[in-house]
N, CA, C and O atoms as CSV, one atom per row, in Angstrom:
chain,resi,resn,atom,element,x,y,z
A,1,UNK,N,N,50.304,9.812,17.409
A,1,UNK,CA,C,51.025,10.301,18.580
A,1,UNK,C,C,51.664,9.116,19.291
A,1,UNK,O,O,50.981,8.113,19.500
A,2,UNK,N,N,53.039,9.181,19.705
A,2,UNK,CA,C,53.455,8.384,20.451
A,2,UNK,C,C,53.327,7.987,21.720
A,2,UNK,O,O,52.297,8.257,22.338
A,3,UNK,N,N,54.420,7.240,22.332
A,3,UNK,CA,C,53.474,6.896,24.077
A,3,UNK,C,C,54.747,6.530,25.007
A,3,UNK,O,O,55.625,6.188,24.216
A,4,UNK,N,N,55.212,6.451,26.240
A,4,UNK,CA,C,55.753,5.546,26.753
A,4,UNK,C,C,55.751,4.819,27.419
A,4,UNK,O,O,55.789,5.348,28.530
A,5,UNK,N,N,55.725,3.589,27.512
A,5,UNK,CA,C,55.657,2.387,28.368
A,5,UNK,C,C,57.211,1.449,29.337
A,5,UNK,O,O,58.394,1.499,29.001
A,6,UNK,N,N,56.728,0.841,30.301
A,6,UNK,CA,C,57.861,0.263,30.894
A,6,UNK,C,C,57.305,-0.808,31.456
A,6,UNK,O,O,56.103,-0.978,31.663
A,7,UNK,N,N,58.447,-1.746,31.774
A,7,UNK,CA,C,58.237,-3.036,32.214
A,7,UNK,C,C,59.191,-3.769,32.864
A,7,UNK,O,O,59.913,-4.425,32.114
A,8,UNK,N,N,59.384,-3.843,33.903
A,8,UNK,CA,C,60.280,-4.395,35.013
A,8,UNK,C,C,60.491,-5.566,35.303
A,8,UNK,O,O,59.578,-5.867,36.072
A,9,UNK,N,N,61.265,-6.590,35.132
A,9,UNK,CA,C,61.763,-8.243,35.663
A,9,UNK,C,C,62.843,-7.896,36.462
A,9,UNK,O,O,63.773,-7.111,36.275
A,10,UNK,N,N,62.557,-8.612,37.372
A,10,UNK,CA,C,63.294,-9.248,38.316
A,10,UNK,C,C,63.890,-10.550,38.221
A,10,UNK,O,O,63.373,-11.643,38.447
A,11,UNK,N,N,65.250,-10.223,37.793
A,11,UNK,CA,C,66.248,-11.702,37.288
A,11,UNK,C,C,66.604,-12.471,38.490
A,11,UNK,O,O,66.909,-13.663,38.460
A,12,UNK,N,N,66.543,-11.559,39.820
A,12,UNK,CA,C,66.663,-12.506,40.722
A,12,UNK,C,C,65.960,-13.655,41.389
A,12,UNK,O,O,66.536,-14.576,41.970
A,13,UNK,N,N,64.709,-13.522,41.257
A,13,UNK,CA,C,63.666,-14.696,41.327
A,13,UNK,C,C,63.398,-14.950,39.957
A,13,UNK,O,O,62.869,-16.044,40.151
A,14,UNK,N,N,63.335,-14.791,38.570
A,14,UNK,CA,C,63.035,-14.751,37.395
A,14,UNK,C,C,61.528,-15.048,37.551
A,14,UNK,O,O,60.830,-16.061,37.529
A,15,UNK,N,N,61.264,-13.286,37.773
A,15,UNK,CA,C,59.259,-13.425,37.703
A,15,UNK,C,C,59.830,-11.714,37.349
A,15,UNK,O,O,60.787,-10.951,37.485
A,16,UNK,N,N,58.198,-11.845,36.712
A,16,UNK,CA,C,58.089,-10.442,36.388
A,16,UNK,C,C,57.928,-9.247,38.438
A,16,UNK,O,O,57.566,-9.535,39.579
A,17,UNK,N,N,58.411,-8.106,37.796
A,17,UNK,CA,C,58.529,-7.181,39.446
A,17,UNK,C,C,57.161,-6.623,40.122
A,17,UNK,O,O,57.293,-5.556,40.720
A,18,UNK,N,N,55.930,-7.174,40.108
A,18,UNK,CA,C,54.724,-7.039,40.719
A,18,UNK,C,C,54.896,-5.558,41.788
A,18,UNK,O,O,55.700,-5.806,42.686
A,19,UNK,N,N,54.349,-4.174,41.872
A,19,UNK,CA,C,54.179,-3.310,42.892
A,19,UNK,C,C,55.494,-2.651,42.911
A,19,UNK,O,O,56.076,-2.752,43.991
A,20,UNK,N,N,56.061,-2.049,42.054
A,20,UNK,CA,C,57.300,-1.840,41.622
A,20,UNK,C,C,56.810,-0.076,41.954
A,20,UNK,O,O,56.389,0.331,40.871
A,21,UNK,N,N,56.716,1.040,42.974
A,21,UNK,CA,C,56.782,2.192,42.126
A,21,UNK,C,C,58.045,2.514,41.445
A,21,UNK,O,O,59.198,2.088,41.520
A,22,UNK,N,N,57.115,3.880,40.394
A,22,UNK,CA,C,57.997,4.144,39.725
A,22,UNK,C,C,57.578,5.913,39.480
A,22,UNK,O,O,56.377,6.180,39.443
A,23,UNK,N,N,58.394,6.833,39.351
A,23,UNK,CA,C,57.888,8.010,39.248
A,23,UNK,C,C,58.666,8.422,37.930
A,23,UNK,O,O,59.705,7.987,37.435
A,24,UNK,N,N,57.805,9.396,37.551
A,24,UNK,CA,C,57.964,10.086,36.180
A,24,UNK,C,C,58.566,11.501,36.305
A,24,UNK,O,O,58.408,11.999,37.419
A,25,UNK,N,N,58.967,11.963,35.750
A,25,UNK,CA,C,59.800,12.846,35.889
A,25,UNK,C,C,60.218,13.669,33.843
A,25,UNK,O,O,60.483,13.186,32.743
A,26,UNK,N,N,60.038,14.998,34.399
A,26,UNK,CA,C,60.394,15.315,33.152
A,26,UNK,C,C,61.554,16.382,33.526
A,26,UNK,O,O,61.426,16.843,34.660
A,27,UNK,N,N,62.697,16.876,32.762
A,27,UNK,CA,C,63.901,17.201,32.976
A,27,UNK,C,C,64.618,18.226,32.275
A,27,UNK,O,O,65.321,17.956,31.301
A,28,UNK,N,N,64.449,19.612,32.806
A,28,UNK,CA,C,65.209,20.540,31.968
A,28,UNK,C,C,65.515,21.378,33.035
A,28,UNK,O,O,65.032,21.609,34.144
A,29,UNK,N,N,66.829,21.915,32.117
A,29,UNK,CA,C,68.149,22.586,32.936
A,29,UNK,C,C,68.493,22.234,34.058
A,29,UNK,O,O,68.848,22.992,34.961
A,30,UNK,N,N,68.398,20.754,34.114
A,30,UNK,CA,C,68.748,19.892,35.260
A,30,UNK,C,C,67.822,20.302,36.191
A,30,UNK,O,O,68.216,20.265,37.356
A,31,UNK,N,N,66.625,20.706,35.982
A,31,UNK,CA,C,65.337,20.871,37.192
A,31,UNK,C,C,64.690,19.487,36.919
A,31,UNK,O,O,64.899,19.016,35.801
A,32,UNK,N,N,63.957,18.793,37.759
A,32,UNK,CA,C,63.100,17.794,37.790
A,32,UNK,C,C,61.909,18.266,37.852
A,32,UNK,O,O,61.678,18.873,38.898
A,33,UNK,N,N,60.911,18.199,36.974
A,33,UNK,CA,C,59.476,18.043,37.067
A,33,UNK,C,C,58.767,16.647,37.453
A,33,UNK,O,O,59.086,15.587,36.912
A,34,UNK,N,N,57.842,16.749,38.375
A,34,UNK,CA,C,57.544,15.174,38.777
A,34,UNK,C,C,55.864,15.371,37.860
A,34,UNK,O,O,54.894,16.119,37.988
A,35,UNK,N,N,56.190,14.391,37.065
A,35,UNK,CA,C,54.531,14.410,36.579
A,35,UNK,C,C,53.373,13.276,36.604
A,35,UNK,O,O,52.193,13.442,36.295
A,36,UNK,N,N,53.936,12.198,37.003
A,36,UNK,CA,C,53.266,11.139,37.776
A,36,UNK,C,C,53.757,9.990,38.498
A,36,UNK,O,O,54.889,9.636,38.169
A,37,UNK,N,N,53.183,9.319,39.402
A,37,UNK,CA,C,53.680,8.195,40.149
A,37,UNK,C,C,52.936,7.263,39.671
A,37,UNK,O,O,51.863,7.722,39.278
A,38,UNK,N,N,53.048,6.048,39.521
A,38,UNK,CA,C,52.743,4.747,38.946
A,38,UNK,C,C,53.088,3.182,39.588
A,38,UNK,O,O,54.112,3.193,40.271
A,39,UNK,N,N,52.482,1.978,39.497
A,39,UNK,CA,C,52.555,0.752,40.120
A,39,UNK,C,C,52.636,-0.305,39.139
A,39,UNK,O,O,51.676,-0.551,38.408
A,40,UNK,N,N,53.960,-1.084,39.065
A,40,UNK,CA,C,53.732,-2.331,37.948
A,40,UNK,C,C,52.597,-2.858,38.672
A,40,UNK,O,O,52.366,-2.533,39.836
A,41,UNK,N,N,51.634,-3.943,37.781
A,41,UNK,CA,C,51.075,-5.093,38.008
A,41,UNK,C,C,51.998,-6.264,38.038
A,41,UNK,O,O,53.223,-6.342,37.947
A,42,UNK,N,N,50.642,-7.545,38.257
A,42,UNK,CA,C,51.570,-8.596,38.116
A,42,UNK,C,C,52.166,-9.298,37.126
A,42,UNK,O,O,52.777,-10.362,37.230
A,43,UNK,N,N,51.918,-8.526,35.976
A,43,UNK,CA,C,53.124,-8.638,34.645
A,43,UNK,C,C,54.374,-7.557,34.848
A,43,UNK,O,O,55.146,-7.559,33.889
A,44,UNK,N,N,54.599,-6.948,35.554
A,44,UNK,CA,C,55.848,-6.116,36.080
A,44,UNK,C,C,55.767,-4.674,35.157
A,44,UNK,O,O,56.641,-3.827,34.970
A,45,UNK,N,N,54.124,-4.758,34.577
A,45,UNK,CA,C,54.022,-3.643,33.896
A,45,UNK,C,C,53.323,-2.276,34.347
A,45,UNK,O,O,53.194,-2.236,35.571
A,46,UNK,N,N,52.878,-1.242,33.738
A,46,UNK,CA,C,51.822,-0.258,34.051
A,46,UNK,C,C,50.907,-0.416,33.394
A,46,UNK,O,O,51.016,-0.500,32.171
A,47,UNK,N,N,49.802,-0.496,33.994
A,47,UNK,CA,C,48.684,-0.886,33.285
A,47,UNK,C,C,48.021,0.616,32.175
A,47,UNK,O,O,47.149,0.578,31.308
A,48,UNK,N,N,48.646,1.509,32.541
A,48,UNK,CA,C,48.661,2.156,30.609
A,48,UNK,C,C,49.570,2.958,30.518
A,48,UNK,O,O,50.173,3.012,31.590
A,49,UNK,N,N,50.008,3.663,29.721
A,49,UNK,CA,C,51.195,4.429,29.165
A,49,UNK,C,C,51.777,5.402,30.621
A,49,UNK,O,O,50.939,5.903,31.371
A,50,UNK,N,N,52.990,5.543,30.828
A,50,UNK,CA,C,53.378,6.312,32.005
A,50,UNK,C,C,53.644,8.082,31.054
A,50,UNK,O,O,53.964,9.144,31.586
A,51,UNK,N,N,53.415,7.868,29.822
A,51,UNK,CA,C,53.379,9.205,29.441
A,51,UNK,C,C,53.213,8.764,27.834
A,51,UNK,O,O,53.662,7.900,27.081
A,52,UNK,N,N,52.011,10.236,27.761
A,52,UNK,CA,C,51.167,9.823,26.458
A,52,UNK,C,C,50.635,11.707,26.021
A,52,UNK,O,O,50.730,12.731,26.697
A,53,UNK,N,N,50.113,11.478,24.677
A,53,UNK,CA,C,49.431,12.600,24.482
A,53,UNK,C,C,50.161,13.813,24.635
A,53,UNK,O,O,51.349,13.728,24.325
A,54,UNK,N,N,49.689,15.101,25.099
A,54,UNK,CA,C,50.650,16.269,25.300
A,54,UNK,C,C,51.937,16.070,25.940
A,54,UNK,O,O,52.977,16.403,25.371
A,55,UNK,N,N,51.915,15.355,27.511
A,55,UNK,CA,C,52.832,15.256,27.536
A,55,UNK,C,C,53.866,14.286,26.852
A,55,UNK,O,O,54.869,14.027,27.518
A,56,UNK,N,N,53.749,13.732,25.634
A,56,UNK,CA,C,54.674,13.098,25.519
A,56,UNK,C,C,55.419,13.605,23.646
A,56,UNK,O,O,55.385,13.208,22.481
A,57,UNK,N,N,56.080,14.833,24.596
A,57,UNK,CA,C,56.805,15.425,23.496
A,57,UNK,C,C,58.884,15.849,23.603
A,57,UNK,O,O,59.522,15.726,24.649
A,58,UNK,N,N,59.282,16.155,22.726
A,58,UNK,CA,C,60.459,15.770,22.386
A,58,UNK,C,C,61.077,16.708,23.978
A,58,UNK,O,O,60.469,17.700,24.383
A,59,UNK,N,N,62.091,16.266,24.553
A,59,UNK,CA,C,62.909,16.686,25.380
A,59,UNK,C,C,63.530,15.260,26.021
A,59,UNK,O,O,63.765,14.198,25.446
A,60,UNK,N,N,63.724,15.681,27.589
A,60,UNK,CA,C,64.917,14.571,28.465
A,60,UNK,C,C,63.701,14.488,29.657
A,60,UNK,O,O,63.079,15.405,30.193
A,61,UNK,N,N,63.617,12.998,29.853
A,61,UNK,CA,C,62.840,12.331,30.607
A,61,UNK,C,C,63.852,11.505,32.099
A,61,UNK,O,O,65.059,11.262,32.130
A,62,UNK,N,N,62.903,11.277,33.066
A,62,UNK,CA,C,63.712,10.376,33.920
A,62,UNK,C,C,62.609,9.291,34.808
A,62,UNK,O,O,61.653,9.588,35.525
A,63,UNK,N,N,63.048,8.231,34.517
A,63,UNK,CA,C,61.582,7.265,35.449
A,63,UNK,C,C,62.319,6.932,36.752
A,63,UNK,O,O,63.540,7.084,36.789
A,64,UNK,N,N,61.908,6.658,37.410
A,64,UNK,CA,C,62.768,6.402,39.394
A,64,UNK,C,C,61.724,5.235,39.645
A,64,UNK,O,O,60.518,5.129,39.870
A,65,UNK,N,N,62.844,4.403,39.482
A,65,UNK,CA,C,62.191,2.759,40.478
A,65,UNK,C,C,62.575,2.654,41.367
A,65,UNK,O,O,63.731,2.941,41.681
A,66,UNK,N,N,61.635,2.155,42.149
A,66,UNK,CA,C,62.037,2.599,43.591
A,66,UNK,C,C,61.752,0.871,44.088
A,66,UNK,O,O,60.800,0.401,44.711
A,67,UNK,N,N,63.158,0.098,43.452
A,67,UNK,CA,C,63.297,-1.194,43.497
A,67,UNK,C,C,63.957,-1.567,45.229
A,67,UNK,O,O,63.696,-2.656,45.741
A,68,UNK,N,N,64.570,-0.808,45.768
A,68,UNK,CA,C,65.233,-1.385,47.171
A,68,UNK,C,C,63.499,-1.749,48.077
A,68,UNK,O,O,63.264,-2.814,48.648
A,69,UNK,N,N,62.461,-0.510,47.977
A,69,UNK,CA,C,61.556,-0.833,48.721
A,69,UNK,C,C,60.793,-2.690,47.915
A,69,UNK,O,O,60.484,-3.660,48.608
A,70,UNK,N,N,60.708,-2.620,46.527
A,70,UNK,CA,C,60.326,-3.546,45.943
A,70,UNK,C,C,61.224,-5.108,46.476
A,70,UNK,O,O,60.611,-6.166,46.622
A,71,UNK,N,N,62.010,-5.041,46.599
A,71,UNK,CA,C,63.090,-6.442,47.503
A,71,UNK,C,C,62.819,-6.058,49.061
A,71,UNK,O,O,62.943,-6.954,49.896
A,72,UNK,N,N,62.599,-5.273,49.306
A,72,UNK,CA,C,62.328,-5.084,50.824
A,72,UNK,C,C,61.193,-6.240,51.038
A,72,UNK,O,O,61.288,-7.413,51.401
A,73,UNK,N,N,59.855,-5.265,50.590
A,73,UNK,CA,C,58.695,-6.437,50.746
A,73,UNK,C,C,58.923,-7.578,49.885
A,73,UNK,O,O,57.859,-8.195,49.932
A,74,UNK,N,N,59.844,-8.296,49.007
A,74,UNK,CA,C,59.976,-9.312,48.724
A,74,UNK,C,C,60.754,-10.651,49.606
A,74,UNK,O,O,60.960,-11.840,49.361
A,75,UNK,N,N,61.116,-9.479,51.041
A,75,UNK,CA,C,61.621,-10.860,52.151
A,75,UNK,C,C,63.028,-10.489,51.361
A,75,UNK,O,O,63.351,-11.668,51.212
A,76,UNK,N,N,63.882,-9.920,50.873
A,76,UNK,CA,C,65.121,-10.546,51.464
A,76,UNK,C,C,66.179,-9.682,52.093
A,76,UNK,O,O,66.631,-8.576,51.798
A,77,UNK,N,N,66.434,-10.564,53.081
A,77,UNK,CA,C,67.749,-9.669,53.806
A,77,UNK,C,C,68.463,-9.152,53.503
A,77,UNK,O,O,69.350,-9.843,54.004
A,78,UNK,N,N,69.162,-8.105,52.851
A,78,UNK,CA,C,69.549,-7.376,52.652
A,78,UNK,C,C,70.303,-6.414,53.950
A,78,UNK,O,O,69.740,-6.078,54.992
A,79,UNK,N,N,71.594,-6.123,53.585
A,79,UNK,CA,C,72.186,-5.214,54.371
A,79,UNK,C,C,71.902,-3.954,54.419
A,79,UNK,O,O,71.995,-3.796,53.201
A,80,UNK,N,N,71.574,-2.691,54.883
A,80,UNK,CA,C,71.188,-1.774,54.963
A,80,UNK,C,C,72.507,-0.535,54.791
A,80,UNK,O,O,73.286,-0.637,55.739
A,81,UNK,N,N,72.932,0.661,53.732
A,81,UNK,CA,C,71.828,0.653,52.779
A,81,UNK,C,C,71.982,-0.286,51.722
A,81,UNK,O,O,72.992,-0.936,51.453
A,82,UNK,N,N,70.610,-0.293,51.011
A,82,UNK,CA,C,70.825,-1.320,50.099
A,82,UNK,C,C,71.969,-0.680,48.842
A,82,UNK,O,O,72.349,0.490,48.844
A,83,UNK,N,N,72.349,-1.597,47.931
A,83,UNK,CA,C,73.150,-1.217,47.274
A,83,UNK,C,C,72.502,-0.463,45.864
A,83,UNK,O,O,73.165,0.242,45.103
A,84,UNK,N,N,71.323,-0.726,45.737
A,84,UNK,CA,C,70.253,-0.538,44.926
A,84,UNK,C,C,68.966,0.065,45.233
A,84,UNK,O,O,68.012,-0.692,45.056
A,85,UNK,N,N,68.701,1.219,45.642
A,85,UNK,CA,C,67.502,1.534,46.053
A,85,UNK,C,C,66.515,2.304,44.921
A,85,UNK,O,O,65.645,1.791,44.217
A,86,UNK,N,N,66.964,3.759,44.991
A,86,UNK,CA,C,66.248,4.333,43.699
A,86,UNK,C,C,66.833,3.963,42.354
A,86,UNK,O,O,68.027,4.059,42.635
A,87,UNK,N,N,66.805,3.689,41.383
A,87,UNK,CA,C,67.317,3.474,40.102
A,87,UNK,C,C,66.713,4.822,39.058
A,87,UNK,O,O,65.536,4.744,38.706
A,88,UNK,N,N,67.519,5.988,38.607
A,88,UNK,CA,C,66.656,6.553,38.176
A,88,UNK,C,C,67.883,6.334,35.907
A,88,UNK,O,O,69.018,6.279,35.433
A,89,UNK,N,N,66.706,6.317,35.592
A,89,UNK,CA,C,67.165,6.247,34.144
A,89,UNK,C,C,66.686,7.779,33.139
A,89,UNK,O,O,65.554,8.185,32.877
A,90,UNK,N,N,67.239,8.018,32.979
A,90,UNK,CA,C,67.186,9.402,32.049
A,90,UNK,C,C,67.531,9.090,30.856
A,90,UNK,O,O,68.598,8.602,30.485
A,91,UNK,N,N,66.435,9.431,30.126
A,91,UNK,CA,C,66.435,9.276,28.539
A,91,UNK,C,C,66.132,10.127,27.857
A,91,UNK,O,O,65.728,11.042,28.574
A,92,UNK,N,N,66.062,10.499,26.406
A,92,UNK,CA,C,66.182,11.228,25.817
A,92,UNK,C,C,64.730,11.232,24.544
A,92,UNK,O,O,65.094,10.749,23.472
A,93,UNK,N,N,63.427,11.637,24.560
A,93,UNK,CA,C,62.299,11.347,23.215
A,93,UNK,C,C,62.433,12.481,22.060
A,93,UNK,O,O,61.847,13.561,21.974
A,94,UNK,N,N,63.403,11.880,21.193
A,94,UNK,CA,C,63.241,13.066,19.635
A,94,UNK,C,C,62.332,12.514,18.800
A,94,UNK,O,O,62.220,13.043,17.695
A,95,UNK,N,N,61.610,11.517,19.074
A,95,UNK,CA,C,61.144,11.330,17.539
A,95,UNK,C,C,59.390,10.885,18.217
A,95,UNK,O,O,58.960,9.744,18.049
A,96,UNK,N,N,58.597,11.908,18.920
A,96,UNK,CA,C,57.395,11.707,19.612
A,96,UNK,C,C,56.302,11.251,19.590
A,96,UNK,O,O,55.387,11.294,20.412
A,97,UNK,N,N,56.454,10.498,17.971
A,97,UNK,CA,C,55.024,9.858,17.297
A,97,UNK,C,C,56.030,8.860,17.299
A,97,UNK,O,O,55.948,8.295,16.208
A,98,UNK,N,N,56.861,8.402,17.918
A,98,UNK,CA,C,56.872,6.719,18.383
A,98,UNK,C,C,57.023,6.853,19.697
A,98,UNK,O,O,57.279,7.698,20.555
A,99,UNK,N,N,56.574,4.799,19.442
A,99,UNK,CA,C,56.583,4.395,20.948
A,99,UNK,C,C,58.030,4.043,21.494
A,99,UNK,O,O,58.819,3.366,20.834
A,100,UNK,N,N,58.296,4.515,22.659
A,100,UNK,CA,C,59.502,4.455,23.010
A,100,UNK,C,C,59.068,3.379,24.651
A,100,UNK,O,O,58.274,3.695,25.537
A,101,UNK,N,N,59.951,2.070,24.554
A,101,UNK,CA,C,59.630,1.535,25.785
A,101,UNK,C,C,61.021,0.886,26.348
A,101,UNK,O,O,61.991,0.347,25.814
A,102,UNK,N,N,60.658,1.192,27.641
A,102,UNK,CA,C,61.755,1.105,28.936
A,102,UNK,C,C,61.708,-0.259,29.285
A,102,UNK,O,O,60.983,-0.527,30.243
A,103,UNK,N,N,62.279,-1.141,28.764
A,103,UNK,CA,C,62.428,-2.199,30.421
A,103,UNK,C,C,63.435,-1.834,31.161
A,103,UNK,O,O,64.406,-1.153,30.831
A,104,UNK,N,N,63.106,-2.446,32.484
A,104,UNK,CA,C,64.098,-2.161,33.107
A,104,UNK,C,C,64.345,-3.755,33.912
A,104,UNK,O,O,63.421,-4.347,34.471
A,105,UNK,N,N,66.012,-4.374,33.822
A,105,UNK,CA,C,66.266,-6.009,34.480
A,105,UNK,C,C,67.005,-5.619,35.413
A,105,UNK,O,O,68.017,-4.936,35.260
A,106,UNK,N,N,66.313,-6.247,37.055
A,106,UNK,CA,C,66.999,-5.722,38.286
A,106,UNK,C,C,67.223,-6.850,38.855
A,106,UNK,O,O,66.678,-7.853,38.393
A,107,UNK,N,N,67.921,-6.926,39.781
A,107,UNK,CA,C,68.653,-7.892,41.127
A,107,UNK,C,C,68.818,-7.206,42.333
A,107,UNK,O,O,67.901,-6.390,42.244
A,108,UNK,N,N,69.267,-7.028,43.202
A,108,UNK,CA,C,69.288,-6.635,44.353
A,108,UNK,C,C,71.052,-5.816,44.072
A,108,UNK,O,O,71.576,-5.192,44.994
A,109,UNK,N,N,71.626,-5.944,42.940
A,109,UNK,CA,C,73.115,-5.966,42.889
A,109,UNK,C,C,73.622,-5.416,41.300
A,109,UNK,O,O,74.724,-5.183,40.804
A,110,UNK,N,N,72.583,-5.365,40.933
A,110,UNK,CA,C,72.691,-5.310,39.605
A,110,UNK,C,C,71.470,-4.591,38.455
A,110,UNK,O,O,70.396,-5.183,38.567
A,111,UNK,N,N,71.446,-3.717,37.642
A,111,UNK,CA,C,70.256,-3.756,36.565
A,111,UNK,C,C,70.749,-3.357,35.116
A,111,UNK,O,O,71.578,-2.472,34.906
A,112,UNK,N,N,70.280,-3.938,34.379
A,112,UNK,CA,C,70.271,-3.435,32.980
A,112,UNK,C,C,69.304,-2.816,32.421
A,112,UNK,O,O,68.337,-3.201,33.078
A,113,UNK,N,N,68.677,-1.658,31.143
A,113,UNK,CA,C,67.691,-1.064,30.614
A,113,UNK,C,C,68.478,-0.614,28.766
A,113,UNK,O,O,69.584,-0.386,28.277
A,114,UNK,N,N,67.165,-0.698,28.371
A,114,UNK,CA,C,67.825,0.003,26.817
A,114,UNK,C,C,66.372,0.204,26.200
A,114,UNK,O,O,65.346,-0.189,26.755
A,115,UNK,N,N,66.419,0.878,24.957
A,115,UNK,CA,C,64.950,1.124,24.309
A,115,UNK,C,C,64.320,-0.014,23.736
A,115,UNK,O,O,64.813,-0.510,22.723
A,116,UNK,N,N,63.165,-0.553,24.315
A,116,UNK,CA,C,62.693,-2.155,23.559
A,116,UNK,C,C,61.460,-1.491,22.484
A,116,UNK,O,O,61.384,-0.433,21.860
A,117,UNK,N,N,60.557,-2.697,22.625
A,117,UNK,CA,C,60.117,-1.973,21.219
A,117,UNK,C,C,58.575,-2.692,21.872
A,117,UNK,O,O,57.521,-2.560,21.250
């Protein structure tokens, strides 16, 4: 059975994103199901799979980092609103006996994500 995992850096200090939430979300006919909330550690990770087991079967997923509060408590000034607050990524699991993993690379201005391994 497969699993999914994620992992967050912050390119703007280049450290991993420590206390990052992030919510889970599962996604059909454009309804949102929320099925858990979660906290990187101080490797910018979740300390175990953000979706595993039953739930982690073929449909459209969405994770929500909730990076503007994450630069908030990181001290920096920032103009209000931020330009970056929720980040939500919607993806797609067809093949459910693999592992499918999220990073996600943020800045206060900027992020990139794709399927890592």
């Amino acid at each position: 059975m497969g699993f999914l995992t994620t992992h967050v850096l912050d390119t703007a200090h280049g450290c991993p994103a420590e206390n990052v939430r992030i919510g889970m979300y599962r996604v059909s006919n454009n309804i949102t199901e929320h099925l858990l909330d979660a906290v990187t550690n101080e490797d910018g990770r979740c300390e175990n799979p953000v979706l595993k087991d039953d739930e982690f079967a073929v449909g459209t997923y969405e994770l929500h980092f909730y990076i503007g509060d994450y630069f908030k408590d990181k001290g920096m000034d920032l103009v209000a609103p931020n330009f970056l607050d929720i980040i939500p990524v919607r993806f797609g699991i067809s093949l459910p006996e693999e592992h499918y993993h999220i990073p996600l690379l943020v800045s206060p201005f900027s992020y990139s994500t794709y399927r890592g391994s």
